[in-house]
PARO-202317 format. One record per residue (C-alpha): x, y, z; residue in three letters. Coordinates in nm, 2 decimals. Example, Ala and Ser with C-alpha at 12.3 -4.5 7.8 and 13.67 -1.06 7.14 Angstrom:
BEGIN
+--------+--------+--------+-----+
:     c1 :     c2 :     c3 : res :
+--------+--------+--------+-----+
:   1.23 :  -0.45 :   0.78 : Ala :
:   1.37 :  -0.11 :   0.71 : Ser :
+--------+--------+--------+-----+
REM end
This chain:
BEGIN
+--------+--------+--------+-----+
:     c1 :     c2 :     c3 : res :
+--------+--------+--------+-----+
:  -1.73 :  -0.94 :   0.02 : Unk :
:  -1.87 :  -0.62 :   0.01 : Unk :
:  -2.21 :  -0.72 :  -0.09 : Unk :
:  -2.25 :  -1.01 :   0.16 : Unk :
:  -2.07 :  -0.81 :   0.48 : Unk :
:  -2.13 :  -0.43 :   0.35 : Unk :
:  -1.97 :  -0.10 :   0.41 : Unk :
:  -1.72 :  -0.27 :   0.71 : Unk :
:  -1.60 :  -0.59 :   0.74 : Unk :
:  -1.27 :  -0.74 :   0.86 : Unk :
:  -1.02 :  -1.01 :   0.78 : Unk :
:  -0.72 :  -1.11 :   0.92 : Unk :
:  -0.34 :  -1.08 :   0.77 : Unk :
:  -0.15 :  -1.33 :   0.91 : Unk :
:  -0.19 :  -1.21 :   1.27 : Unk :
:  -0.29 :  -0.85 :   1.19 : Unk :
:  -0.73 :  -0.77 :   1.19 : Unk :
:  -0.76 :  -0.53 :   0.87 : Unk :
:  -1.07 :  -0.31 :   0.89 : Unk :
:  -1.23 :  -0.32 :   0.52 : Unk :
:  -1.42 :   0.10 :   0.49 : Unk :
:  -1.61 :   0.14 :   0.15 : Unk :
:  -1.83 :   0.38 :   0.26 : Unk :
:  -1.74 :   0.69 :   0.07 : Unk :
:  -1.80 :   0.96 :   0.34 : Unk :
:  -1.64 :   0.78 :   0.57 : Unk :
:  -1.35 :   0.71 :   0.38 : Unk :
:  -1.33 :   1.11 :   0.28 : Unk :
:  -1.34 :   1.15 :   0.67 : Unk :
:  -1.03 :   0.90 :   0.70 : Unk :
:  -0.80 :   1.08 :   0.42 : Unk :
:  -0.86 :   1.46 :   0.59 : Unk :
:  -0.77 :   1.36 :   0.94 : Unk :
:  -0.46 :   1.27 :   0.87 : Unk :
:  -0.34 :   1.31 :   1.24 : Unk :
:  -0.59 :   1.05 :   1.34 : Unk :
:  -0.52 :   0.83 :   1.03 : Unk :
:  -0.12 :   0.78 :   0.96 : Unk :
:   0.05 :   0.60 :   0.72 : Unk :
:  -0.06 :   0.20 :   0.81 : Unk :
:   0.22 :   0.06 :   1.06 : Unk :
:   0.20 :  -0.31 :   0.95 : Unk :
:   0.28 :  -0.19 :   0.61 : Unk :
:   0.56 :   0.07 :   0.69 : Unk :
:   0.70 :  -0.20 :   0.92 : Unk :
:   0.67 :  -0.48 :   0.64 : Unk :
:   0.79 :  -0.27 :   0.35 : Unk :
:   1.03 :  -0.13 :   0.59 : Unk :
:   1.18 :  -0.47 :   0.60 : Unk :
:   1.31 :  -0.46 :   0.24 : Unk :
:   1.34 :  -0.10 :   0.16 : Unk :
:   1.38 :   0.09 :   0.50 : Unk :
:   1.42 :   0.44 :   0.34 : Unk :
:   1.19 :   0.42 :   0.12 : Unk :
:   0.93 :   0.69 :   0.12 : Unk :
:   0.64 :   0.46 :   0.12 : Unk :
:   0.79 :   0.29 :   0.45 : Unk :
:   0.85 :   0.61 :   0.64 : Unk :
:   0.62 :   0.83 :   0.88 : Unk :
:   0.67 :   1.13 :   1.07 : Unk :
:   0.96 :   1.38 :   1.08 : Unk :
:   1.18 :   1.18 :   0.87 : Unk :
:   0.86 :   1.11 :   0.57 : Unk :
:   0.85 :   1.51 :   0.56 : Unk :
:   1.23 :   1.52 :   0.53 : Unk :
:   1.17 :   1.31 :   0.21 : Unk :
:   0.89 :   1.43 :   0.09 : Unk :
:   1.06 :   1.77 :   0.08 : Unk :
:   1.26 :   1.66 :  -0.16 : Unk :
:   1.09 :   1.31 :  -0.37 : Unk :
:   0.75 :   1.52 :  -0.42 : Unk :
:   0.86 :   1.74 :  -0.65 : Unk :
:   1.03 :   1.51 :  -0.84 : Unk :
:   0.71 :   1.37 :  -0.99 : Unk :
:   0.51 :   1.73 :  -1.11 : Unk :
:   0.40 :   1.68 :  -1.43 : Unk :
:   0.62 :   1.96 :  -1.61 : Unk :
:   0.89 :   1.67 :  -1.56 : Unk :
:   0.72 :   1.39 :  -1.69 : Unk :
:   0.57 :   1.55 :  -1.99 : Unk :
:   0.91 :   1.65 :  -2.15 : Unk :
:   1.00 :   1.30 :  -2.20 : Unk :
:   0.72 :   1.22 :  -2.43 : Unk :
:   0.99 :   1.14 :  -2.68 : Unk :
:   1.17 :   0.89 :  -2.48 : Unk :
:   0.88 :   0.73 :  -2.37 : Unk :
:   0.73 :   0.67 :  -2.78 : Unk :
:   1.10 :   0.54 :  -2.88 : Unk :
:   1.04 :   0.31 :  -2.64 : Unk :
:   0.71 :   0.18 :  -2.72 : Unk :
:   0.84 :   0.17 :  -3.06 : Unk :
:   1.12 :  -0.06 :  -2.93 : Unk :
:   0.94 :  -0.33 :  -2.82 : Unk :
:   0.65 :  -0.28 :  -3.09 : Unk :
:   0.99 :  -0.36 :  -3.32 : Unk :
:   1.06 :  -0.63 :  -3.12 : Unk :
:   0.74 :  -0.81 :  -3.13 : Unk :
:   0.72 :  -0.77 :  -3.50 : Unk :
:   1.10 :  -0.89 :  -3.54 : Unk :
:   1.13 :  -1.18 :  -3.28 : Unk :
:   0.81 :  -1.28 :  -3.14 : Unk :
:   0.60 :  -1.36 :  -3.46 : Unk :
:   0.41 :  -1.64 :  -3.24 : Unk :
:   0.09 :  -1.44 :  -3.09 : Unk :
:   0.07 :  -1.68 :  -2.86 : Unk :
:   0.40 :  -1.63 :  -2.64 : Unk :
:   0.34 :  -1.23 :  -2.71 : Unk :
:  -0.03 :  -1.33 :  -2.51 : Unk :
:   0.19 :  -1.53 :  -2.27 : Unk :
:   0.45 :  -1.30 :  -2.14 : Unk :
:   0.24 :  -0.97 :  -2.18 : Unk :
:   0.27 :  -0.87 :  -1.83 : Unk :
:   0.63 :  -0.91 :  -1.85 : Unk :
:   0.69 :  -0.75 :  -2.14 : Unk :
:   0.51 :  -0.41 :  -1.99 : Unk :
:   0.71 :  -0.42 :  -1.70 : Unk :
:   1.02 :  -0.44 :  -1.92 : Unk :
:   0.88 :  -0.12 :  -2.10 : Unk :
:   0.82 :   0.04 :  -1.85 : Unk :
:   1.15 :   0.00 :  -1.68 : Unk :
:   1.32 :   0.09 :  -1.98 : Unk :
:   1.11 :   0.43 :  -1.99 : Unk :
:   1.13 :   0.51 :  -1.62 : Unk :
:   1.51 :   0.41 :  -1.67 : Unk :
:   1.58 :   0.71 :  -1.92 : Unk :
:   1.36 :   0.95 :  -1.78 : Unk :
:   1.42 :   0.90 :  -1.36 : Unk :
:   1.78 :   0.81 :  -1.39 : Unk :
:   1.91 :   0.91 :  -1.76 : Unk :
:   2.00 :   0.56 :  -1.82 : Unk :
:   1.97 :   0.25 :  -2.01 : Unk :
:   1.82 :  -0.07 :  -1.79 : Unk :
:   1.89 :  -0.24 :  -2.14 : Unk :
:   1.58 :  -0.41 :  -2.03 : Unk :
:   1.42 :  -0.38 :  -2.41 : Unk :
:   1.80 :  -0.55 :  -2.57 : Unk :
:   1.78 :  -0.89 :  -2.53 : Unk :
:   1.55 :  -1.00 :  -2.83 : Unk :
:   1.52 :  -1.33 :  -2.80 : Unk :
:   1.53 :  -1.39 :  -2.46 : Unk :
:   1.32 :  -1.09 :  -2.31 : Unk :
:   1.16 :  -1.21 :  -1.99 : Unk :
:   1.50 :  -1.29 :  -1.87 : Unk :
:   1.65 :  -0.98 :  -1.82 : Unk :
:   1.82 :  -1.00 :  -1.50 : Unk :
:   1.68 :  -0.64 :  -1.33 : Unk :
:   1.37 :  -0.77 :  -1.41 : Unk :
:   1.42 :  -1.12 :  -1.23 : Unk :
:   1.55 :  -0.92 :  -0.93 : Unk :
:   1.28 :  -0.67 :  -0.95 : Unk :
:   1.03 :  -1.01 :  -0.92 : Unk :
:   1.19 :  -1.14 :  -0.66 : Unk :
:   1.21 :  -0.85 :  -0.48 : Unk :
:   0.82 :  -0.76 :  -0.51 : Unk :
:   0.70 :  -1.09 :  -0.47 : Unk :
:   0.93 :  -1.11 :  -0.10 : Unk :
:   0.77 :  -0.80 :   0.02 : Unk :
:   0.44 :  -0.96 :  -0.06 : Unk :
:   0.51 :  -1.25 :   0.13 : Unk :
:   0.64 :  -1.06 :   0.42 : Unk :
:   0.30 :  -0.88 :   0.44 : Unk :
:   0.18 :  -1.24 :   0.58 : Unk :
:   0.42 :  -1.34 :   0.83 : Unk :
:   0.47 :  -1.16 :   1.16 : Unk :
:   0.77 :  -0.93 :   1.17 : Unk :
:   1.04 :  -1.13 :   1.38 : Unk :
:   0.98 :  -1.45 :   1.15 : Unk :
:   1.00 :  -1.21 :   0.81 : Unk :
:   1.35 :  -1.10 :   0.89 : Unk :
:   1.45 :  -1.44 :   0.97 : Unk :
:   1.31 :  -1.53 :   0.66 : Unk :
:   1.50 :  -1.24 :   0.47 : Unk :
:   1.84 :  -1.35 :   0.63 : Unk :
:   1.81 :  -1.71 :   0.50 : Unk :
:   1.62 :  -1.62 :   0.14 : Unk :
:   1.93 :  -1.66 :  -0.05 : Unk :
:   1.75 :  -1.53 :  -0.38 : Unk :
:   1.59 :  -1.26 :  -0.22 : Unk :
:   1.96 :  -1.16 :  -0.18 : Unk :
:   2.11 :  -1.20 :  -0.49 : Unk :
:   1.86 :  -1.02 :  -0.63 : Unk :
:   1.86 :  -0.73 :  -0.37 : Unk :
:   2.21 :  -0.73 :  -0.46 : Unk :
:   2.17 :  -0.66 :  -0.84 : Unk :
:   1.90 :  -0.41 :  -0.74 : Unk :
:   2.17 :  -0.23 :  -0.55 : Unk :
:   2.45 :  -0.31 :  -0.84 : Unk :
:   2.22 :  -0.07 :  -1.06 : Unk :
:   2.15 :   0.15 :  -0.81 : Unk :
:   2.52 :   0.22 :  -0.77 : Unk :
:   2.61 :   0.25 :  -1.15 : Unk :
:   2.33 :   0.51 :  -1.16 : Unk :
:   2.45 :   0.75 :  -0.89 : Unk :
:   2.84 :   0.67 :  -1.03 : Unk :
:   2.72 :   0.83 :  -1.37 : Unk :
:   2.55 :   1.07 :  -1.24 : Unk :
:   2.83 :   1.22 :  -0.99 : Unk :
:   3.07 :   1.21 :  -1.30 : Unk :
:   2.88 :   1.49 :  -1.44 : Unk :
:   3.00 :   1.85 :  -1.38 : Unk :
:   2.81 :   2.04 :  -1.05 : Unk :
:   2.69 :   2.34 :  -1.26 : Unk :
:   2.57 :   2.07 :  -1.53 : Unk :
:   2.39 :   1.85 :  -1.28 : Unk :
:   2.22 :   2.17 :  -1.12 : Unk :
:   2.07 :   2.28 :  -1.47 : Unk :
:   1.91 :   1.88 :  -1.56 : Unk :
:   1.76 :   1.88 :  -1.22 : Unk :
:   1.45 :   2.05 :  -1.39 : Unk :
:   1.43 :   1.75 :  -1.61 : Unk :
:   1.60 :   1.44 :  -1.45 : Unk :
:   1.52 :   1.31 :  -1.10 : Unk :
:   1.86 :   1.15 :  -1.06 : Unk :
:   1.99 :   1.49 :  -1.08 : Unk :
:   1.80 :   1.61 :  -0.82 : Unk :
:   1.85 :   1.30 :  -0.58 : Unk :
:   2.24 :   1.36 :  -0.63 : Unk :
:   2.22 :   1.72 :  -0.55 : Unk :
:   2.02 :   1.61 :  -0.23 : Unk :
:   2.29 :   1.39 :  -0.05 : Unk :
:   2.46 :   1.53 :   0.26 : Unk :
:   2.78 :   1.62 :   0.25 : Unk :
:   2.90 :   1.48 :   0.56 : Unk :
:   2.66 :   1.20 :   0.65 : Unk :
:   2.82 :   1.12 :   0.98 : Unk :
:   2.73 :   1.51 :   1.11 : Unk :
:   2.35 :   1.50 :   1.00 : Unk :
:   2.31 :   1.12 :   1.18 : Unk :
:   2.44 :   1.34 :   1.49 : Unk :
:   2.14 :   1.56 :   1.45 : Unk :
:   1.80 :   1.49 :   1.57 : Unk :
:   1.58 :   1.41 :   1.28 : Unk :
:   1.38 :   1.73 :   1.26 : Unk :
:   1.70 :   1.90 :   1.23 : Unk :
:   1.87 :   1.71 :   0.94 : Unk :
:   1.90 :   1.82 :   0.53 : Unk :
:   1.94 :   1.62 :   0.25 : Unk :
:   1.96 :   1.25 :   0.20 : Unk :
:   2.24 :   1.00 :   0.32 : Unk :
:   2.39 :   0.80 :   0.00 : Unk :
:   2.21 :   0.45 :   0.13 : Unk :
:   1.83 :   0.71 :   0.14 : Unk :
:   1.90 :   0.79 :  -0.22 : Unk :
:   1.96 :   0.44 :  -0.33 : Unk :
:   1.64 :   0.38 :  -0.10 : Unk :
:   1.45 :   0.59 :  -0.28 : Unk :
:   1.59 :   0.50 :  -0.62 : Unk :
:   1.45 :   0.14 :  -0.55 : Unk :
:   1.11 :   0.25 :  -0.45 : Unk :
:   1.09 :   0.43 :  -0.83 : Unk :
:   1.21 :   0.11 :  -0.99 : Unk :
:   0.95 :  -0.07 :  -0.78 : Unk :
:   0.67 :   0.11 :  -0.85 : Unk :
:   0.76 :   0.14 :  -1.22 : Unk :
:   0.80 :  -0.22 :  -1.24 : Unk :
:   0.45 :  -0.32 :  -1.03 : Unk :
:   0.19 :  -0.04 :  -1.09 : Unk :
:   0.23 :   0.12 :  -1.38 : Unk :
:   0.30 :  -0.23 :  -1.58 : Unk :
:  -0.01 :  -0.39 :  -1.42 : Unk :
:  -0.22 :  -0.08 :  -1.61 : Unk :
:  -0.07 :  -0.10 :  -1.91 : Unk :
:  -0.16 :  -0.50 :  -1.90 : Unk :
:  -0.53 :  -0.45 :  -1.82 : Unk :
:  -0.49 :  -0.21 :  -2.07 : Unk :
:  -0.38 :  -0.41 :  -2.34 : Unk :
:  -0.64 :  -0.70 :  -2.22 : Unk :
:  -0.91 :  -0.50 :  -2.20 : Unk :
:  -0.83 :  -0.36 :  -2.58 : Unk :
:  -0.87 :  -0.66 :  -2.70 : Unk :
:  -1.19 :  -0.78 :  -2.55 : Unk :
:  -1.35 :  -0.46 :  -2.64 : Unk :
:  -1.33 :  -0.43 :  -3.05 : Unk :
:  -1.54 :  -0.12 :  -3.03 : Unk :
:  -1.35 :   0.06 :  -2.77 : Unk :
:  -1.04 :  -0.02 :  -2.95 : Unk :
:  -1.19 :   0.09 :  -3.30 : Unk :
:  -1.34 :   0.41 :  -3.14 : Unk :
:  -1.00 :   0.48 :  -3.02 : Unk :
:  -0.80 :   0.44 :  -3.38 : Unk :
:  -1.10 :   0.68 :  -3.53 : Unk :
:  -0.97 :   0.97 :  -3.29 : Unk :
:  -0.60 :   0.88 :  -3.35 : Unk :
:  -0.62 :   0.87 :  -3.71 : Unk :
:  -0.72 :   1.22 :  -3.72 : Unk :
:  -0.34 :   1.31 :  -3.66 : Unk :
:  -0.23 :   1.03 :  -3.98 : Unk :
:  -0.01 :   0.85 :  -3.74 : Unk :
:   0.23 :   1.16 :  -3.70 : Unk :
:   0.37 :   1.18 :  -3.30 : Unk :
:   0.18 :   1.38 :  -3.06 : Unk :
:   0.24 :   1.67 :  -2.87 : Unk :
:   0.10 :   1.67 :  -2.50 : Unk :
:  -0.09 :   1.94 :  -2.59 : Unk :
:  -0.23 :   1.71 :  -2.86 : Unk :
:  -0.26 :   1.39 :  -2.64 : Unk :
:  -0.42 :   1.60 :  -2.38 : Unk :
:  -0.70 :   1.71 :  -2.61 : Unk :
:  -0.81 :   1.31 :  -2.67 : Unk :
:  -1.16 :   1.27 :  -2.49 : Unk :
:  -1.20 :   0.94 :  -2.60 : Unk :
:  -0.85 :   0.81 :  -2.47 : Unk :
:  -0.90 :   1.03 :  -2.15 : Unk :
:  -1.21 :   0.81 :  -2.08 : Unk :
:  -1.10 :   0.49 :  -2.20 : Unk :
:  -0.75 :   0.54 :  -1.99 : Unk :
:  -1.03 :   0.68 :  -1.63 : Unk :
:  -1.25 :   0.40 :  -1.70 : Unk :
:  -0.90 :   0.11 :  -1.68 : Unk :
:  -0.82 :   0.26 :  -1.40 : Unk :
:  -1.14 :   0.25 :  -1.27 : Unk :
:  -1.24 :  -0.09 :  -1.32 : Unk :
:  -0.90 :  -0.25 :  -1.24 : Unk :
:  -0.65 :  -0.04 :  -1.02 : Unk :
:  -0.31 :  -0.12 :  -0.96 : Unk :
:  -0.37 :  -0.14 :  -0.61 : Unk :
:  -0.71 :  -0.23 :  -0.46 : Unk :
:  -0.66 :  -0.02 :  -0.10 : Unk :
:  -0.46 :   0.20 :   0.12 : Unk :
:  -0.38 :   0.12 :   0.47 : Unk :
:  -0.39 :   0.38 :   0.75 : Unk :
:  -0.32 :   0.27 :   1.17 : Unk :
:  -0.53 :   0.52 :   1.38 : Unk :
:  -0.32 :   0.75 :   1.65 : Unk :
:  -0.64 :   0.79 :   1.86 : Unk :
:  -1.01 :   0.63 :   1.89 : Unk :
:  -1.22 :   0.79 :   1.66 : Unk :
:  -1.59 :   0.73 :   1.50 : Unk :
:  -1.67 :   0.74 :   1.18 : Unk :
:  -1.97 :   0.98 :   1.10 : Unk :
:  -2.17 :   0.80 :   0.84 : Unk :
:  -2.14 :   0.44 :   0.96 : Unk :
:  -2.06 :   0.54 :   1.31 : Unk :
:  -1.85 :   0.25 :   1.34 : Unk :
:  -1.65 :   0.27 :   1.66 : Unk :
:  -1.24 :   0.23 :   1.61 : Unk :
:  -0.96 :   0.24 :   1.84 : Unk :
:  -0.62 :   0.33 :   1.84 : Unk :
:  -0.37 :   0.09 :   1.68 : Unk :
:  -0.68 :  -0.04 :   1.45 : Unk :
:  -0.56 :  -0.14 :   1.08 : Unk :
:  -0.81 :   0.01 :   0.86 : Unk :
:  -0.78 :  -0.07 :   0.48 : Unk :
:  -0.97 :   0.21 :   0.23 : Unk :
:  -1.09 :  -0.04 :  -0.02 : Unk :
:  -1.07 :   0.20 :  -0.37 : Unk :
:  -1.19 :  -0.12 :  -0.55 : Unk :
:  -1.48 :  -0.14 :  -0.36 : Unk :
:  -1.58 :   0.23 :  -0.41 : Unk :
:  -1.49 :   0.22 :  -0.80 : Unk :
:  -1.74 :  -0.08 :  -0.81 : Unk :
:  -2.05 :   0.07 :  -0.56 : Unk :
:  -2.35 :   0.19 :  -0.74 : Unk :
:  -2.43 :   0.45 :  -0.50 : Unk :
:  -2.15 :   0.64 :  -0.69 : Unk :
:  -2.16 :   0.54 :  -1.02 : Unk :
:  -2.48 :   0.56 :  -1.20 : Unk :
:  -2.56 :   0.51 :  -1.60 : Unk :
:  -2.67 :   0.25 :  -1.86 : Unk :
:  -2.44 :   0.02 :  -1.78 : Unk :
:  -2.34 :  -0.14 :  -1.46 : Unk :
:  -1.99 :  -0.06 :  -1.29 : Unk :
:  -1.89 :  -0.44 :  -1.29 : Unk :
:  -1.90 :  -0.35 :  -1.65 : Unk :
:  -1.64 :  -0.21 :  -1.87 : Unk :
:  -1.80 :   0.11 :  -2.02 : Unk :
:  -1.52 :   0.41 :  -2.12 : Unk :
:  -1.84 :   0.65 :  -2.18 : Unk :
:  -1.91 :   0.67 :  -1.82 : Unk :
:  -1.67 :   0.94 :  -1.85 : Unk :
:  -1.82 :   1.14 :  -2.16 : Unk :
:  -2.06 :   1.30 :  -1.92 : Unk :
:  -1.98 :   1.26 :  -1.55 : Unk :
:  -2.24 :   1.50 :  -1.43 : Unk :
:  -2.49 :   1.22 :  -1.52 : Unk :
:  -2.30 :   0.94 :  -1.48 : Unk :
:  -2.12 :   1.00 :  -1.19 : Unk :
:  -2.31 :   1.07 :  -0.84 : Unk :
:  -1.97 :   1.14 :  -0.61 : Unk :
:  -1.68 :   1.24 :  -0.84 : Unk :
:  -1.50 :   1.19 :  -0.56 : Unk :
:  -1.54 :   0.85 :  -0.60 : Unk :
:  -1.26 :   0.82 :  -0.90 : Unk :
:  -0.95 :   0.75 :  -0.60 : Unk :
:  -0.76 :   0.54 :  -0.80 : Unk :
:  -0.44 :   0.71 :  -0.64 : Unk :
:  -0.57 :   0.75 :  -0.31 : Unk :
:  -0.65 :   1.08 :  -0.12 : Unk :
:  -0.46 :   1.27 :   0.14 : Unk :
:  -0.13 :   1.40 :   0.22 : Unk :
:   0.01 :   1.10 :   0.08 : Unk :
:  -0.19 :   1.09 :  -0.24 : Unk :
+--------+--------+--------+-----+
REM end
C-alpha cells in the first residue's frame, strides 16, 4: 500500500480510521513526543478487554506504577543466565522430533506450533521457575492444553480489535471457549504464584536477581484493600489479580512474538542453503561444544542473519499511538488532530529503500546487509523492529 498511496495513508478498523506514517523522520518525531503521542487508546481499550492489567493495556499513572516494577524484569543480565535452560530445551524438542515425528512432513506442518511450545517451555523455566510441561506430550504435541488456551486467547483479542467495544464484551460474555481457556490461563497463573509463595522470604529475596516470578511476588501489596483506597499516584506494589495480569501478558508474548521469529527463522533457513551453510561454518569452529554468551555474542554471521529475520519479517508490523493534542508532522507536514489513531508502520520502514541501500533489494533476504552498515545502511535508525520510545 505504501507504494501506491506513499508515506500516509489510512484505513479503517472496524469503525476506527488508522493513520498509516512510514516516513522515517516523521515517525522519529512521533516516538520523542511522547506527551503528544500516548500509548494507542483503541488498542489499550481492546487489549484491555482481555487482560486489563496488563502492561501493554495501561497508560498514565498506573503504566508507570508498572513499569517501575515489569521493566526491570527483562535487563539482559537476567536473560542471559538461563542460557542453559533455554539449550535443554531446544534439545528437548530436537529429541522429540528425532524420536516421534520421523515424518518431515507433519514436523513442516505444525512448525509454528511447535516453536510456540518451545518457547513456552523456556519462558516457563526462566519467568516463572516452572514446568508448562508443554515439551512432554510426545505424541500428541500440538495439543497441549496451555497452548490451546493460549490460541484462543490471542486469536479473541484479535478479533476484538475489529468489533466496536460494547459488542466485544458482549461477545466475551457469550464466547464460551474464550472462557474456558481464560480459565486454564488463570489455573496456571495460580499454581505459579502458589509455588512461588511456598518459598521462604529471605530465599525469594535472593532469586529475584534471576527469576521474575520472584520479583512479581515480592511486589504484591500487603493489604490490597488499603492501596485501592489510595489515589493511583500514591499506590506501591501490585494487587494479586495485577500480577496474574502481568504474568499472562509474559505468557502471551512468549507464545505470539517470539515463536513467530523463530518460525520465519526456521523457514527462511531452509530456503536459503547458503545462509544456513555459512552459519554451520562459524558454528563448527566451537566442535558443537555449548556456548557461552560471551561466545554467542562474538557470532557476526548469526548477529546478521538473526537482524536481517527481524528485519524482513517482524513479529509485529506497527505500533499504535492516539495523539493528546493536534500536532504536524515536520517532514510530511501532514496535519493530525487530537484523538487521531496513528499506526508507525516498522514493516514499511524495514522495506523503504530510502533507508536501506546495497546490492540487493530490501524485499530481498540478504543477512550481509548487516556486515557493513555504514554502506548498507543510510538511517540506522531505520532497524525499529521493537519500536522506539518510552515504551520500546
Amino acid at each position: 500500500m505504501k507504494a501506491k498511496f506513499g508515506d500516509i495513508y489510512q484505513f479503517w478498523l472496524g469503525s476506527t480510521r488508522i493513520i498509516v506514517v512510514s516516513g522515517l523522520e516523521d515517525v522519529q518525531h512521533i516516538f520523542a513526543h511522547r506527551h503528544v503521542y500516548d500509548q494507542g487508546d483503541i488498542f489499550a481499550e481492546k487489549f484491555g478487554l482481555v487482560n486489563p492489567n496488563g502492561i501493554i493495556a495501561l497508560k498514565g499513572a498506573k503504566y508507570k506504577r508498572h513499569a517501575s516494577i515489569v521493566g526491570p524484569l527483562f535487563r539482559g543480565n537476567k536473560i542471559n543466565i538461563h542460557l542453559d535452560t533455554a539449550i535443554d530445551c531446544t534439545d528437548k524438542l530436537l529429541d522429540r522430533w528425532r524420536t516421534y515425528n520421523n515424518d518431515p512432513t507433519q514436523v513442516h506442518l505444525n512448525m509454528i506450533e511447535q516453536c510456540q511450545q518451545l518457547l513456552l517451555a523456556i519462558f516457563g523455566y526462566i519467568a516463572f521457575d516452572y514446568d508448562l510441561q508443554t515439551l512432554n506430550d510426545e505424541n500428541h504435541s500440538s495439543e497441549n492444553e496451555l497452548c490451546r488456551a493460549l490460541h484462543t486467547f490471542h486469536n479473541t483479542a484479535v478479533d476484538l480489535m475489529q468489533l466496536p467495544t460494547v459488542i466485544g464484551r458482549i461477545y466475551l460474555l457469550l464466547n464460551q471457549k474464550y472462557r474456558r481457556s481464560q480459565a486454564i490461563i488463570n489455573q496456571y497463573l495460580q499454581r505459579m504464584i502458589d509455588q512461588e509463595l511456598v518459598e521462604n522470604p529471605t530465599t525469594r529475596s535472593e532469586r529475584k536477581r534471576t527469576c521474575l516470578i520472584a520479583s512479581l511476588v515480592t511486589s504484591l501489596q500487603q493489604d490490597e484493600m488499603l492501596e485501592a483506597t489510595k489515589s493511583e499516584e500514591d499506590r506501591k506494589g501490585l494487587s494479586r489479580t495485577e500480577v496474574m495480569n502481568e504474568m499472562c501478558s509474559f505468557l502471551a508474548a512468549g507464545y505470539s512474538t517470539t515463536s513467530t521469529a523463530l518460525a520465519w527463522f526456521i523457514h527462511l533457513m531452509s530456503k536459503y542453503p547458503l545462509v544456513q551453510s555459512k552459519l554451520k561454518t562459524e558454528l563448527a569452529e566451537y566442535h558443537h561444544q555449548r556456548l557461552s554468551i560471551e561466545q554467542l555474542n562474538s557470532l557476526g554471521y548469526l548477529d546478521c542473519v538473526l537482524r536481517e529475520v527481524l528485519r524482513f519479517a517482524p513479529p509485529v508490523i506497527g505500533t499504535l499511538r492516539t495523539l493528546q493534542v493536534d500536532d504536524q508532522l515536520p517532514s510530511s507536514d501532514f496535519l493530525l488532530n487530537k484523538g487521531d489513531h496513528v499506526l508507525i508502520s516498522l514493516y514499511n520502514i524495514a522495506r523503504d529503500v530510502r533507508y536501506w541501500s546495497g546490492p540487493i533489494d530490501p524485499d530481498q533476504f540478504y543477512p550481509e546487509r548487516f556486515q557493513n552498515e555504514d554502506n548498507t545502511i543510510r538511517n540506522k535508525a531505520a532497524w525499529i523492529v521493537f519500536g522506539g520510545g518510552h515504551r520500546q
